[in-house]
C-alpha positions as CSV (number, residue, x, y, z in Angstrom):
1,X,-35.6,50.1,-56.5
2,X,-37.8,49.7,-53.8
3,X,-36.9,47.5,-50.4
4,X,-39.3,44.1,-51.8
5,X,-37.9,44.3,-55.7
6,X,-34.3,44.3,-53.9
7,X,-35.5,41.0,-51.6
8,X,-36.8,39.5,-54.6
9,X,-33.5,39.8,-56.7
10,X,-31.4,38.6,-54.3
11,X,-33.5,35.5,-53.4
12,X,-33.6,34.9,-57.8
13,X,-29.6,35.5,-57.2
14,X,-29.0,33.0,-54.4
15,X,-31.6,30.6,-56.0
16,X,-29.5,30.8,-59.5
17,X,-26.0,30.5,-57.7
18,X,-27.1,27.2,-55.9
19,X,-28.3,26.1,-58.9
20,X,-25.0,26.7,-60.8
21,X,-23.7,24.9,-58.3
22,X,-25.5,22.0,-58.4
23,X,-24.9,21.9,-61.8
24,X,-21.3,22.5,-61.7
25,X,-21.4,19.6,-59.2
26,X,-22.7,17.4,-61.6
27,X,-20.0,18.2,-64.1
28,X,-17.5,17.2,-62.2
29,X,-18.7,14.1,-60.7
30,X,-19.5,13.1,-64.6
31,X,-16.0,14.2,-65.5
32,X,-14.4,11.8,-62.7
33,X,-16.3,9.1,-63.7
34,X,-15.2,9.2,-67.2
35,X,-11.8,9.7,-66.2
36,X,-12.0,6.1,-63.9
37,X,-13.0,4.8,-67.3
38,X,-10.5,6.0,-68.9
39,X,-8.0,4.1,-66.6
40,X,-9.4,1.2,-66.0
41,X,-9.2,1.0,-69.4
42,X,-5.7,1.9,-70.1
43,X,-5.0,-0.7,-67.3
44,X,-7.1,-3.3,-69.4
45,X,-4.9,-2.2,-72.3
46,X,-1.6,-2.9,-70.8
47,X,-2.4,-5.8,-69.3
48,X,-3.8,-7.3,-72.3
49,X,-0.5,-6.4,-74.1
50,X,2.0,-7.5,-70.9
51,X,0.4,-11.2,-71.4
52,X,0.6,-10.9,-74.9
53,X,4.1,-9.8,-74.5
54,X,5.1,-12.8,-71.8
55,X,3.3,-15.3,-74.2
56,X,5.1,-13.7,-77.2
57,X,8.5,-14.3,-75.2
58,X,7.7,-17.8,-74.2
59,X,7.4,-18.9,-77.6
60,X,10.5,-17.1,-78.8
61,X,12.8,-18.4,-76.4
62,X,11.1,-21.3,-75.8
63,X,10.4,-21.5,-72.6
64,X,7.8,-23.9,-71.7
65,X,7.9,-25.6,-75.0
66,X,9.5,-29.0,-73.3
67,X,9.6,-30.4,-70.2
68,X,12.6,-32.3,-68.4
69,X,11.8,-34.8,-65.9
70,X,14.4,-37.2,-64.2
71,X,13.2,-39.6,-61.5
């Protein structure tokens, strides 16, 4: 291997790491961003079911169902 085919492979080397990297890059910033989804929507979840809940309470016990008021 001459002195310009060794040049030439290690330029198509660094040129195909930065490239992984960039790729890898993108992976991950995918990854996080489907993983904010993913809890913003569990929060949606549970606050959808802790109001639920509360509501389902209220009307159990009765709690807002009448009001007294003395003057």
């Amino acid at each position: 291997m001459d002195l310009v085919s060794a040049a030439s492979g290690f330029q198509q080397a660094k040129i195909l790491a930065q490239v992984q990297v960039a790729v890898a890059g993108k992976v991950m910033d995918m990854q996080r961003f489907q993983g904010d989804a993913a809890v913003k929507l569990i929060q949606a979840a549970t606050s959808g079911v802790n109001q639920a809940g509360d509501q389902l309470v209220a009307a159990a016990t009765g709690l807002g169902g009448s009001l007294d008021v003395q003057a």
